[in-house]
DSSP file (Angstrom, degrees, kcal/mol; ACC not computed):
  #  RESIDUE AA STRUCTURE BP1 BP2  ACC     N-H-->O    O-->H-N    N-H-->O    O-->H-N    TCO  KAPPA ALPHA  PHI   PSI    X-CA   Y-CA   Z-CA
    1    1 A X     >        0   0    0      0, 0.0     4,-0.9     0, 0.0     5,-0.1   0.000 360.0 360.0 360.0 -29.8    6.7   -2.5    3.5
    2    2 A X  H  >  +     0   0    0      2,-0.2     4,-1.0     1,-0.2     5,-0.0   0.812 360.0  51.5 -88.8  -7.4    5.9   -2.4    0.0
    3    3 A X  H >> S+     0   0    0      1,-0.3     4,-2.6     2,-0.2     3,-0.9   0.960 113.8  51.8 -90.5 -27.6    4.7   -6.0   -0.4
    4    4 A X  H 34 S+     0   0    0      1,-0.2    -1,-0.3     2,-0.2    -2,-0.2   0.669 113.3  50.9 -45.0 -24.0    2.2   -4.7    3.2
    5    5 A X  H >< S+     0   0    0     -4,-0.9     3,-0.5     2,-0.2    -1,-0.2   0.851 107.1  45.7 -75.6 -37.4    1.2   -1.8    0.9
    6    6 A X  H << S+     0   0    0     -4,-1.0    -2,-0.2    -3,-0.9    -3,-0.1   0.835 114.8  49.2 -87.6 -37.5    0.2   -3.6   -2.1
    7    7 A X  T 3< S+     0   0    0     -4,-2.6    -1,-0.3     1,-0.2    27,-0.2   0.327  98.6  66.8 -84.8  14.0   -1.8   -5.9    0.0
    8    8 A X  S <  S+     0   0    0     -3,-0.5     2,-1.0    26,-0.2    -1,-0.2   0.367  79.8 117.0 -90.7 -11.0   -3.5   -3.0    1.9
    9    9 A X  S    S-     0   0    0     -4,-0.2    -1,-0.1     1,-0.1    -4,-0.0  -0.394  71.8-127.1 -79.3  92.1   -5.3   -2.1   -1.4
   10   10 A X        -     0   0    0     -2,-1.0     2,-0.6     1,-0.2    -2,-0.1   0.478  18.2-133.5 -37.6 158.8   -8.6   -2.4   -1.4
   11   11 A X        -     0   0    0     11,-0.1     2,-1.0     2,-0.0    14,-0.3  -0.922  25.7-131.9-116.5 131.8   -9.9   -4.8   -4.6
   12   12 A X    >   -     0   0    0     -2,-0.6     3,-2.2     1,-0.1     2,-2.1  -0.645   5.5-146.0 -98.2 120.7  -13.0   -2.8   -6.3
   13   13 A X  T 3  S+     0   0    0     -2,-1.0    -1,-0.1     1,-0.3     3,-0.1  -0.055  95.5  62.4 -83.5  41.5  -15.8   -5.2   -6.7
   14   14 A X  T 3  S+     0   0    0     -2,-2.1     2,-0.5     0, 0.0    -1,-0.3   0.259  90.3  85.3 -84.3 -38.0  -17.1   -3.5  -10.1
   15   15 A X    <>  -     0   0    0     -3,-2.2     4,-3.1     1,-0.2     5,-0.4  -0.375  62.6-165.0 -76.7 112.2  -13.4   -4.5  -11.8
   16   16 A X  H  > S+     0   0    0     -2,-0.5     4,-3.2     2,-0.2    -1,-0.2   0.885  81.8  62.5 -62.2 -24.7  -13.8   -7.6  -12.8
   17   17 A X  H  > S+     0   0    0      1,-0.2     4,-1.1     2,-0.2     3,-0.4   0.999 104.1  52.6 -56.8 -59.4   -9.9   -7.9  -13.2
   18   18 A X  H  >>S+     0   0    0      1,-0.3     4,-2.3     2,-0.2     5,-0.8   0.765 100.4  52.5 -46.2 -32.9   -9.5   -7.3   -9.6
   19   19 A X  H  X5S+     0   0    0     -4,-3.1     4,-1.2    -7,-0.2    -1,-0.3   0.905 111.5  48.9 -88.8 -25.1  -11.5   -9.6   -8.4
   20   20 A X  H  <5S+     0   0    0     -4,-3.2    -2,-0.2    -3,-0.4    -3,-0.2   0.985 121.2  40.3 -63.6 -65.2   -9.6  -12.6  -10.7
   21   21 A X  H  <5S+     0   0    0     -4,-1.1    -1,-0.2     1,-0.2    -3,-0.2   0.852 132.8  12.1 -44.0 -58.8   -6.7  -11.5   -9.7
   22   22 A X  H  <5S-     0   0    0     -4,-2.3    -3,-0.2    -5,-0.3    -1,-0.2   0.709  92.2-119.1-110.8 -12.2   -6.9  -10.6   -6.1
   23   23 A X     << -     0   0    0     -4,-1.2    -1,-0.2    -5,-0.8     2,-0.1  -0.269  38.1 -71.5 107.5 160.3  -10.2  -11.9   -4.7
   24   24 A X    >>  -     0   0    0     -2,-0.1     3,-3.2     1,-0.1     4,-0.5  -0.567  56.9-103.3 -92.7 150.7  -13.3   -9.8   -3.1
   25   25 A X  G >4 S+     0   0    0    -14,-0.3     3,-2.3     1,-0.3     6,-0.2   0.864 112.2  67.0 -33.1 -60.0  -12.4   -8.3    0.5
   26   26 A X  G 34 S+     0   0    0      1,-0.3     3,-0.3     2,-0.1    -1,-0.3   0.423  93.6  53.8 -74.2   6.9  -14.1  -10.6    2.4
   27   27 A X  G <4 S+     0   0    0     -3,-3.2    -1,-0.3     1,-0.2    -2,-0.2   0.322 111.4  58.4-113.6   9.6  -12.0  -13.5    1.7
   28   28 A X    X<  +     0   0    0     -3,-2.3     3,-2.5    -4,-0.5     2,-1.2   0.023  43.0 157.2-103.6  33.4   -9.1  -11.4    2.8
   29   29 A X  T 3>  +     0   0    0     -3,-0.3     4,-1.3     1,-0.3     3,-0.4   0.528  65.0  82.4 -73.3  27.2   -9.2  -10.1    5.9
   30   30 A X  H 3> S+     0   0    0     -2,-1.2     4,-2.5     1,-0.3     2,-0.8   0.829  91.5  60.5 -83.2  -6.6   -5.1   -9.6    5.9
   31   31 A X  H <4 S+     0   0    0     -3,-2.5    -1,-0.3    -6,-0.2    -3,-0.1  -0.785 100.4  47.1 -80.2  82.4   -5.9   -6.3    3.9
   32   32 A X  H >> S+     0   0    0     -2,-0.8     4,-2.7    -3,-0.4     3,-0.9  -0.561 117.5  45.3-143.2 -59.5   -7.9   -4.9    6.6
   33   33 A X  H 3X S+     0   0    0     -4,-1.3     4,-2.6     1,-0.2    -2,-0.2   0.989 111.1  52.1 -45.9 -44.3   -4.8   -6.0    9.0
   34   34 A X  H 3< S+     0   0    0     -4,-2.5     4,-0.2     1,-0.3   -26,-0.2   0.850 115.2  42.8 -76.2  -9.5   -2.0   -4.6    6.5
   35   35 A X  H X> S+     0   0    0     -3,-0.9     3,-2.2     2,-0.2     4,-1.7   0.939 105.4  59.2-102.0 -32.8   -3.9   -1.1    6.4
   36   36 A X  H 3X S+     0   0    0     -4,-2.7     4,-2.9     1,-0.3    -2,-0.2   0.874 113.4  46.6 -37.3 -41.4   -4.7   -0.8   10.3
   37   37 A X  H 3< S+     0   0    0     -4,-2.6     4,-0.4     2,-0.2    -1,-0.3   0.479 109.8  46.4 -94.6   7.0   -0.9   -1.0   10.4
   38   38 A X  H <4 S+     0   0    0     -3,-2.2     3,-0.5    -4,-0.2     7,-0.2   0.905 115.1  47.2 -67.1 -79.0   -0.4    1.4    7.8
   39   39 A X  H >< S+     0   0    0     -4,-1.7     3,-1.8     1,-0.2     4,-0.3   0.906 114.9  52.4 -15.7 -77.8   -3.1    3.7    9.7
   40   40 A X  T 3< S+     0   0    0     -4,-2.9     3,-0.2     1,-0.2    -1,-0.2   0.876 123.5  22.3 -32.5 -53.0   -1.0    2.9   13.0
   41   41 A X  T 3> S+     0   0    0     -3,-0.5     4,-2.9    -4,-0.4     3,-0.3  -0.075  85.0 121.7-119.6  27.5    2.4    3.8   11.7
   42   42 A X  H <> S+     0   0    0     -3,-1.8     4,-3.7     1,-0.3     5,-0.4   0.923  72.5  62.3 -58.6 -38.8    1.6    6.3    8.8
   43   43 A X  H  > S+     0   0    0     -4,-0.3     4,-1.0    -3,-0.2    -1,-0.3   0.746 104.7  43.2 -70.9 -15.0    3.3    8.8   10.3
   44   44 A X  H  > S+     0   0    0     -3,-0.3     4,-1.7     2,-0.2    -1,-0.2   0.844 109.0  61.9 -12.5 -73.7    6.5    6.7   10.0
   45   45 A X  H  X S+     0   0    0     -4,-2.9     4,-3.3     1,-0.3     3,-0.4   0.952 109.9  42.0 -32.8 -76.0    5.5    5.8    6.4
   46   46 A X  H  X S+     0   0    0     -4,-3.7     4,-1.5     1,-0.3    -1,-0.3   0.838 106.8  54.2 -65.1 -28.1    5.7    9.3    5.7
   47   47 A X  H  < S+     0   0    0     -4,-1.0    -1,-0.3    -5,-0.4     4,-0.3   0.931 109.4  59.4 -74.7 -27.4    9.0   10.5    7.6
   48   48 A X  H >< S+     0   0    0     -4,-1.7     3,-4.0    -3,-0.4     6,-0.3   0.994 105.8  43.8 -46.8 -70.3   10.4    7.6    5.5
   49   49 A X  H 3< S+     0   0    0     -4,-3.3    -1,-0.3     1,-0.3    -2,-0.2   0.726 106.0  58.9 -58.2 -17.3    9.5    9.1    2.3
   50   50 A X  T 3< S+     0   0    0     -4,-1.5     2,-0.9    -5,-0.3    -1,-0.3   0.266  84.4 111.8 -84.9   0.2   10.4   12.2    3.1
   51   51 A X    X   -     0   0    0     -3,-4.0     3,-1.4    -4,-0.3     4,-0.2  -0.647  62.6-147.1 -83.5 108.1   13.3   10.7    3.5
   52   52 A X  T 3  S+     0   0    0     -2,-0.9    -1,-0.2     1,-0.3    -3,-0.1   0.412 101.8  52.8 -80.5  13.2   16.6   11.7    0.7
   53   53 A X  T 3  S+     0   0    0      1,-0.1     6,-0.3     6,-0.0    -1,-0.3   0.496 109.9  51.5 -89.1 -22.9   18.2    8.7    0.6
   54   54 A X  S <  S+     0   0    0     -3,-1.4    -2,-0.2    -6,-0.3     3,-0.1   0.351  80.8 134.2 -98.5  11.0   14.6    7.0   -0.3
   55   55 A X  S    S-     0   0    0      1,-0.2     5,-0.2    -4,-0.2     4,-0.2  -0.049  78.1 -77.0 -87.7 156.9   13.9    9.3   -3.1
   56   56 A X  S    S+     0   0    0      3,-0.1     2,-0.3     2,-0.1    -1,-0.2  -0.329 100.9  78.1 -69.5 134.5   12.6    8.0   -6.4
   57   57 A X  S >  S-     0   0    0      3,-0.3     3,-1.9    -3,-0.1     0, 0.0  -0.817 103.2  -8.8 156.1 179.0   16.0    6.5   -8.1
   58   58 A X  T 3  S+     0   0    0      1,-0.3     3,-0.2    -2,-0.3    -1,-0.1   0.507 136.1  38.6  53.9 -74.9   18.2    3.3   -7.6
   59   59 A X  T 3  S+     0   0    0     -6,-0.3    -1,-0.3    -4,-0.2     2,-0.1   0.263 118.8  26.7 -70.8  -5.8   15.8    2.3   -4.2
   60   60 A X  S <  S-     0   0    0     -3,-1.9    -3,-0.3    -5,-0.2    -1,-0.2  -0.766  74.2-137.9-177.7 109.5   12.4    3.0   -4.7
   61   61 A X     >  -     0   0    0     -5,-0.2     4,-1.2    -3,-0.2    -2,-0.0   0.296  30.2-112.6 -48.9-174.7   10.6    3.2   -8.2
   62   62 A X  H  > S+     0   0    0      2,-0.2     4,-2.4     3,-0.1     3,-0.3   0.875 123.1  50.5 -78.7 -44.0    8.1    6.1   -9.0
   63   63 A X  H >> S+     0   0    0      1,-0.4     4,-2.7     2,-0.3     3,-0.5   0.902 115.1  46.5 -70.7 -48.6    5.2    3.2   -9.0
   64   64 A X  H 3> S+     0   0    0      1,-0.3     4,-3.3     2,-0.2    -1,-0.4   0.840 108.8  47.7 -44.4 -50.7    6.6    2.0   -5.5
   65   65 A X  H 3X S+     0   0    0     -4,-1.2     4,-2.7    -3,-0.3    -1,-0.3   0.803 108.6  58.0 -78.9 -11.0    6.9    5.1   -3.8
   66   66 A X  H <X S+     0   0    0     -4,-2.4     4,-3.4    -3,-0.5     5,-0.3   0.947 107.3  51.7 -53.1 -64.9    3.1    5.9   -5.2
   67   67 A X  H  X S+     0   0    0     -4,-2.7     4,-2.3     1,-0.2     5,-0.3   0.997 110.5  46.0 -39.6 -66.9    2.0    2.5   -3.2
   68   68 A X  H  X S+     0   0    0     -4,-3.3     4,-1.5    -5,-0.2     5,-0.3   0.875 110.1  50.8 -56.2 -46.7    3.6    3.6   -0.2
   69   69 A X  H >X S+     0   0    0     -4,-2.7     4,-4.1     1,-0.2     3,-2.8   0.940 113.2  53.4 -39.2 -66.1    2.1    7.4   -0.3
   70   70 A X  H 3< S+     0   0    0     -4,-3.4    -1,-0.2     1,-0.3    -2,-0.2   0.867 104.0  51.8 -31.6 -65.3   -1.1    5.6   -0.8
   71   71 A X  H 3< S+     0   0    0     -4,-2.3    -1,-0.3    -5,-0.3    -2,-0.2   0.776 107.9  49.8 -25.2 -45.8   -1.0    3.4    2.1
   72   72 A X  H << S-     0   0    0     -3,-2.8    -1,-0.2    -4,-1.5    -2,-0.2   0.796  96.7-152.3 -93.2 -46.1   -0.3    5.9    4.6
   73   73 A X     <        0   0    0     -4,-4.1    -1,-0.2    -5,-0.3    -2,-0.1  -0.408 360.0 360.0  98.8-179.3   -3.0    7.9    3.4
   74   74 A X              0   0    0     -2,-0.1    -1,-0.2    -4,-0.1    -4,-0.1   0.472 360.0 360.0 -72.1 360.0   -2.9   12.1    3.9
């Protein structure tokens, strides 16, 4: 899930780091896949996190659970 999160993040084509690193959207279209299934199954996403056993600590980092919120979206 997290590595589907990280590749659902859009790359912003004014940072130039971003685009050396991850490449401009259009030569990606698995981000467009990995956030339709984000979109699909957010609410999921979110009963996860909501989740106390998944709580920031041993299993999931701050920075991680930050990716996932994001992902899932409001």
């Amino acid at each position: 899930m997290l590595v589907a999160a990280a590749l659902s993040a859009p790359t912003e084509p004014d940072n130039a780091w971003d685009l050396a690193v991850s490449g401009p959207e259009k030569d990606h279209p698995e981000r467009a896949l990995c956030r339709a299934a984000f979109v699909a199954d957010a609410a999921w996403v979110r009963r996860l996190l909501a989740d106390d056993e998944l709580l920031v600590g041993p299993h999931l980092d701050e920075g991680e659970r930050a990716s996932l919120v994001q992902a899932a979206g409001p």
